[in-house]
N, C-alpha and C positions, 0 to 999 in steps of 0.2 A: 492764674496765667503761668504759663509755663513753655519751655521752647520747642516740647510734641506741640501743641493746640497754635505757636507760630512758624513752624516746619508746616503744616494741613494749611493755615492762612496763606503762605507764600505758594507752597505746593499747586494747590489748585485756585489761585486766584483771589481770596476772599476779599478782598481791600480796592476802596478806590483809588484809580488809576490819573482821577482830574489831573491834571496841574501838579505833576510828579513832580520836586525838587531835591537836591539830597539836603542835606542839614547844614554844608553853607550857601544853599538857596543856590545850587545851579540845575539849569534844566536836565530833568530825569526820563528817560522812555526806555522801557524793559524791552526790547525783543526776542529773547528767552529767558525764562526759569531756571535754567538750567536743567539737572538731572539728577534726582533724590539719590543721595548718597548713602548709604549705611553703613561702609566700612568708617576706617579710618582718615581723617583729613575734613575738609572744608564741607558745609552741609549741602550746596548743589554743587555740581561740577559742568563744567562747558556751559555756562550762562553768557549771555551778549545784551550788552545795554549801550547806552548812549548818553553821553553825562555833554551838554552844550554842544548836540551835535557829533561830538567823535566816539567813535565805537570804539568801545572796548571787550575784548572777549575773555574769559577766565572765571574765576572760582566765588561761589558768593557763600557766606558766613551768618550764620541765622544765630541772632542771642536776646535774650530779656532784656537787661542791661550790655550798654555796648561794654564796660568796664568788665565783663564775662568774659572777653579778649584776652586780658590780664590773667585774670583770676581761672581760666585754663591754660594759660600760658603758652599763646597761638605763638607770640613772640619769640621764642624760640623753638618753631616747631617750621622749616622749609616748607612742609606742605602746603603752608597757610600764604605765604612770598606769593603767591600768583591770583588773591581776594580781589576781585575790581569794584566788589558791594560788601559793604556790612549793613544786614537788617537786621536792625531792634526795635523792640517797642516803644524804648526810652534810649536817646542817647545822653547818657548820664557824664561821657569822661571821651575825648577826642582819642582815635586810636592810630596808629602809627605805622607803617609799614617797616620792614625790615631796612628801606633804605631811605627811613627816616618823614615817609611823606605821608600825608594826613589820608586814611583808607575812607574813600568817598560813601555816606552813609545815610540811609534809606529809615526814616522813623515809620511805624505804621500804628502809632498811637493815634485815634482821631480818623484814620483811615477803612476801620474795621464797622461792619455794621451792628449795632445794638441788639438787634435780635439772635446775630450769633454769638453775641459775649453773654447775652445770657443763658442760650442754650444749653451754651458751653458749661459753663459756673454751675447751670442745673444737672448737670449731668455730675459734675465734679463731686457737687453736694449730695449726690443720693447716696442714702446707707440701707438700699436695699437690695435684694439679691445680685439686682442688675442695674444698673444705672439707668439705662434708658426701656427696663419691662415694661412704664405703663402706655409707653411711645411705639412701640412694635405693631401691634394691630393694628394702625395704619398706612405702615411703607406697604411699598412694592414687592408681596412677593416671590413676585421672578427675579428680581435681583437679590433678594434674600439667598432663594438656591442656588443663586449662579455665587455667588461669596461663598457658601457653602462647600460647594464643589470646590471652590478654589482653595479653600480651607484644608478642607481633605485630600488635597495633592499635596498642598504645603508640609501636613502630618507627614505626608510617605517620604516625601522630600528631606523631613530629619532626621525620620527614623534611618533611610535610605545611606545618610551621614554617617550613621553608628553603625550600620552594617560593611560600610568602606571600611573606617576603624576598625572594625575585626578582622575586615580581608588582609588589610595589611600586617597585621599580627598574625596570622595565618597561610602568611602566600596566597591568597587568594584560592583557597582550598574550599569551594564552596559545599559540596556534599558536608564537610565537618563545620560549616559554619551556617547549614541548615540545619544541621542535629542540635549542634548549642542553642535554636532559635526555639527548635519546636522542643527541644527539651525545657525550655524558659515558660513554653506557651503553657505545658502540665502543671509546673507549679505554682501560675498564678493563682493568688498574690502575695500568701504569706511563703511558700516555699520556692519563689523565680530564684532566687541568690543559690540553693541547696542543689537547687538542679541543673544550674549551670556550671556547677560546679564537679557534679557527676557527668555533664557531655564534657567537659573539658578530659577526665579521666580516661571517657571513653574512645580511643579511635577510631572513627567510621572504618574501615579495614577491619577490626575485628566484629565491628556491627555486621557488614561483610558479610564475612567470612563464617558465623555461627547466625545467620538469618535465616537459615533451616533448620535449625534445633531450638525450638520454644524453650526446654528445659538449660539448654546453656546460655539461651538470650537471659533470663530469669534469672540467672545464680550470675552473672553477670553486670547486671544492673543492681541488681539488689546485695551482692557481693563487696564493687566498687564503692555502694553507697551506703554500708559502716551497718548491713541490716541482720550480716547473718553471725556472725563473732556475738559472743556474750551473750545471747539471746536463750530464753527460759521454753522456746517452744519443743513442744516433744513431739512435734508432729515428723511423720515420716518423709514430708515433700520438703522441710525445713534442710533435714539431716540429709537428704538428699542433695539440697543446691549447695551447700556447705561444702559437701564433699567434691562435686563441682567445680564449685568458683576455687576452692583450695588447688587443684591440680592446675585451672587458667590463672592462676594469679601467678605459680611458680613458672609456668609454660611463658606467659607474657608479659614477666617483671611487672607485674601491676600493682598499683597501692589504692588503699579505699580514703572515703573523706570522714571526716571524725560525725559519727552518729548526733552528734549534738547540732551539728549544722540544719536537721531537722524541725521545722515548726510544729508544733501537736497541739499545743494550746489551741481552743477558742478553734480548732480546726473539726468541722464537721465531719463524720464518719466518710460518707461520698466522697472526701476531697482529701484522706488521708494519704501521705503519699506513697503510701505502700501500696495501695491501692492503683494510685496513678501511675505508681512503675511500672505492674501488674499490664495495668492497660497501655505499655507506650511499648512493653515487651513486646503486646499480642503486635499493636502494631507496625512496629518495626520489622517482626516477621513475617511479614502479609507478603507477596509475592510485590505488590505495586504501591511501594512507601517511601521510597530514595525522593531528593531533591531531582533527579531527572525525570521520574514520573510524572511531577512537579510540574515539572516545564511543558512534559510533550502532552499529556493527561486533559481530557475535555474539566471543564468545570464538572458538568455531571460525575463524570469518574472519580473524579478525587472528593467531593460529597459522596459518592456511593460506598467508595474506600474508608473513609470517617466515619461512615454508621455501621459498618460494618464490625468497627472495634469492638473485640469485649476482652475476658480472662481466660487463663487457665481455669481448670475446674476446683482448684484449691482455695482459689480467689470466689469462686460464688457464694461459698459460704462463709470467706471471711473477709474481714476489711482489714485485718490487721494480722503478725502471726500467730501472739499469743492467745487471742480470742474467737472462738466461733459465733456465726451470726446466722441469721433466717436466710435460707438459701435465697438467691437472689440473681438471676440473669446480669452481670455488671458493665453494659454498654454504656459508650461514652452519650454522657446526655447531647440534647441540643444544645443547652446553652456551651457545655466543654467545646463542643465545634466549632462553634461561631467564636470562642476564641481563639483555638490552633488558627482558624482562617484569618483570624485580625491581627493576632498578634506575630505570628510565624509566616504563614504559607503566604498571604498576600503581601505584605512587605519583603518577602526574601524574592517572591517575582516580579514584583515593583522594580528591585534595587540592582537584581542579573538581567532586569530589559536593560536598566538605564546604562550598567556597567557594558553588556554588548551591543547596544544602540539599537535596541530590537523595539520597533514602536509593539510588535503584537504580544509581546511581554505584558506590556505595559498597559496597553489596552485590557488584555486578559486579569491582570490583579485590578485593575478600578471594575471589571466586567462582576470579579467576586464578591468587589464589596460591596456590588449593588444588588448584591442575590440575595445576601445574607441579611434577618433582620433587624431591625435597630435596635440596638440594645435597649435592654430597661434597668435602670438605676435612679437615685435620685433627681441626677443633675438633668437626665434626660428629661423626667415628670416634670420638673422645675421649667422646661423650658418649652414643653407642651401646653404648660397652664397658662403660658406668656403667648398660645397660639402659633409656636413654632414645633409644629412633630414629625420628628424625624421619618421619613419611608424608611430606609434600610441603613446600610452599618455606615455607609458611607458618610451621610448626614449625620448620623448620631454620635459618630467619631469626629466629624468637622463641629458639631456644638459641645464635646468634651474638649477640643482644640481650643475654642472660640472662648468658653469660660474662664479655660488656665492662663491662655498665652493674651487674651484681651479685655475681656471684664474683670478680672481679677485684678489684673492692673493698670484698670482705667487708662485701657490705650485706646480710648473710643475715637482720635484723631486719625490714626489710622488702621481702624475698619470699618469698612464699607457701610456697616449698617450706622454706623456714628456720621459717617459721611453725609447719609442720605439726610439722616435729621438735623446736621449742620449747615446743611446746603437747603432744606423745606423751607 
C-alpha cells in the first residue's frame, strides 16, 4: 500500500461511497474529487463536500497514515491552511489545522474492493519484465494505442522542455540550437557529449558562410574537433585540411575540444566519428540542410535530403585518417536516419510549433514520427512478445517512454494500461 495506488483509489473512484462518515462519525457526501495535483501543495485542489449538510470547498490531502501530516510537515507549510478532507487509509493520530481545529477525515480502510487490493499487491509483487506482461493480451487494444499516442506526445513534451532550456541559454537562436541537436543526433550514443561539444564550437554563421566549400566545411569540423594536430596521417587530403583549418582558426579566433573527448572503444568502424563528421560535413553543405528547410520542406524532401548523404571521396576509402579500407559508397544508413529524425529533426519541430503556436508544426513532427519505422532493440522485442508491436517510431518511442518513465517504477497507478486492469 502506498499513496500512488491511494491518489488512483480517490482519483477515479474506487471505494464505496455507502454511508460516508468522516472519523468522528459525521455525515460525509463528496461532490468533487477535486483536481490531481502534481506540483507542489495539497494532493487534489478545488474539491467540494458536505460534512452534515454544509459545504465546504477547498483542498483535500491524501496519506497512508494520517500521522504522514506530521511526519511531512504540512503544519507548517500555508499551502496545506485551506485542507477541508484528509484521506487515509488508517487514521492512526487526530490532525490539526493551523488554527488549531481537528482537519475532518475520510478512512478508506474497509472501503476498497478485494479484488483490487489484490490486483494491486499482484502487480506490486511481479519480478518480471513487466508487472502486469501476462495481463496485456487481454485489454483493449484501442486504448492501448490511444495511451500510446499519448505517451508519445508526453516524450516530445519533455524533450520540448530541454529544448526551451537551450533557447534560453542561446537567445533563442534556433538555427544554432538545431545544429547542437542534429549534431547530438550523429553521435549517438557513445559520442552525443563529444559532439555537442563540437556544435557548441561551431557557429552556425560560419557553418554559413563556408557551406559552399566541402573542403573548408571538412578542416572545420574536423579541425575544431582536436582531429588534425598531432596526427601520424601522411595522406595529402590530411596535410591539406590542416592547412585549412590553421588559417580559419587564426581568421576566426577558434579553439578545438581536447581529442580525448572522443569515444573509440567498443565503437564500430561505420560509427566512427570521423566518419560521422565526414558525413554531417557532406550534409551540412547540401544546398537544402538549415533548420528553415526544416520547417518549410515536405516530409518527402527532407527523407530525400537524408539519403542523399554520403562523403568526400577521401572518406570512401577510409573510416578513419590513419587507415585505409575497401573502397566503399559511405551513405548514411537507414537506421542513422531514423535517428537524426527521432532524435533532432522531429523534436526541434515539435518544439518551434509549440514555441510559435503553429498547430501545423506540430502536426508535421508527429506526421514524421509516423512515417518512420519502429525501431528494433531489445526492449521493443520484449514488448512485441507481451503482443504489443510497435507500427512506427511513434509507438515504439512511446513503449521506450512507458518502460523507463512507468514499469520501471512500478507507477502502474497511473498508467492507463494499470488502469484498465485495476478497474477489470
Amino acid at each position: 500500500m502506498n499513496e500512488d495506488f491511494l491518489h488512483f483509489i480517490w482519483k477515479y473512484g474506487y471505494f464505496s461511497i455507502h454511508d460516508l462518515r468522516t472519523t468522528e462519525d459525521k455525515k460525509l457526501v463528496i461532490k468533487s474529487r477535486g483536481v490531481h495535483n502534481h506540483s507542489n501543495g495539497p494532493d487534489f485542489s478545488n474539491g467540494s463536500i458536505l460534512i452534515d449538510d454544509i459545504e465546504w470547498l477547498g483542498h483535500i490531502e491524501i496519506h497512508k497514515q494520517s500521522s504522514d501530516w506530521l511526519a511531512h510537515k504540512h503544519q507548517y507549510d500555508k499551502n496545506f491552511d485551506n485542507v477541508v478532507l484528509h484521506v487515509v487509509w488508517n487514521e492512526d493520530k487526530p490532525i490539526l489545522n493551523a488554527k488549531g481545529v481537528r482537519i475532518p477525515c475520510l478512512e478508506l480502510r474497509g472501503r476498497v474492493k478485494k479484488s483490487v487490493l489484490d490486483t494491486y499487491e499482484h502487480l506490486l509483487l511481479q519480478k518480471s519484465w513487466i508487472a502486469c506482461g501476462s495481463q496485456l493480451p487481454a485489454l483493449d487494444t484501442d486504448k492501448v494505442k490511444l495511451w500510446l499516442q499519448a505517451l508519445a506526445i508526453e516524450k516530445l513534451e519533455q524533450r520540448a522542455k530541454d529544448i526551451f532550456q537551450l533557447a534560453d541559454q542561446l537567445q533563442y537562436h534556433w538555427e544554432q540550437i538545431f545544429i547542437i541537436y542534429l549534431f547530438r543526433a550523429f553521435g549517438l550514443k557513445q559520442n552525443k557529449e563529444a559532439f555537442d561539444a563540437l556544435a557548441r564550437k561551431v557557429p552556425v554563421e560560419l557553418i554559413k558562410k563556408y557551406q559552399h566549400s566541402p573542403i573548408k566545411m571538412e578542416a572545420l569540423l574536423f579541425g575544431i574537433g582536436g582531429f588534425l594536430d598531432n596526427r601520424k596521417s601522411v595522406e595529402a587530403y590530411h596535410k591539406q585540411l590542416t592547412q585549412e583549418y590553421h588559417f580559419l582558426k587564426h581568421k576566426h579566433q577558434l579553439s578545438d575540444i581536447p581529442i580525448t573527448y572522443w569515444k573509440l572503444g567498443r565503437v564500430r568502424p561505420a560509427n566512427f566519428p570521423t566518419l560521422r563528421i565526414a558525413q554531417l560535413s557532406n550534409l551540412l553543405c547540401a544546398n537544402k540542410s538549415g533548420f528553415q528547410f526544416m520547417i518549410e520542406a515536405s516530409k518527402e524532401s527532407i527523407l530525400h535530403q537524408l539519403a542523399e548523404v554520403t562523403t568526400s571521396e577521401f572518406w570512401k576509402t577510409h573510416y578513419q585518417f590513419e587507415k585505409a579500407s575497401k573502397e566503399k559508397n559511405k551513405q548514411l544508413g537507414k537506421a542513422r536516419i531514423q535517428l537524426l529524425l527521432i532524435h533532432a529533426i522531429v523534436p526541434m519541430l515539435f518544439s518551434y510549433g509549440k514555441y510559435r503556436k503553429d498547430d501545423s508544426l506540430v502536426e508535421k513532427a508527429v506526421d514524421i514520427f509516423e512515417s518512420i519505422p519502429a525501431e528494433s532493440n531489445a526492449i521493443i522485442a520484449k514488448w512485441k512478445s507481451t503482443g504489443i508491436n510497435a507500427k512506427h517510431a511513434l509507438e515504439s518511442q512511446a513503449l521506450l517512454h512507458l518502460k523507463k518513465e512507468f514499469c520501471d517504477r512500478y507507477r502502474c497507478t497511473s498508467c492507463q494500461i494499470g488502469h484498465q486492469i485495476l478497474s477489470s
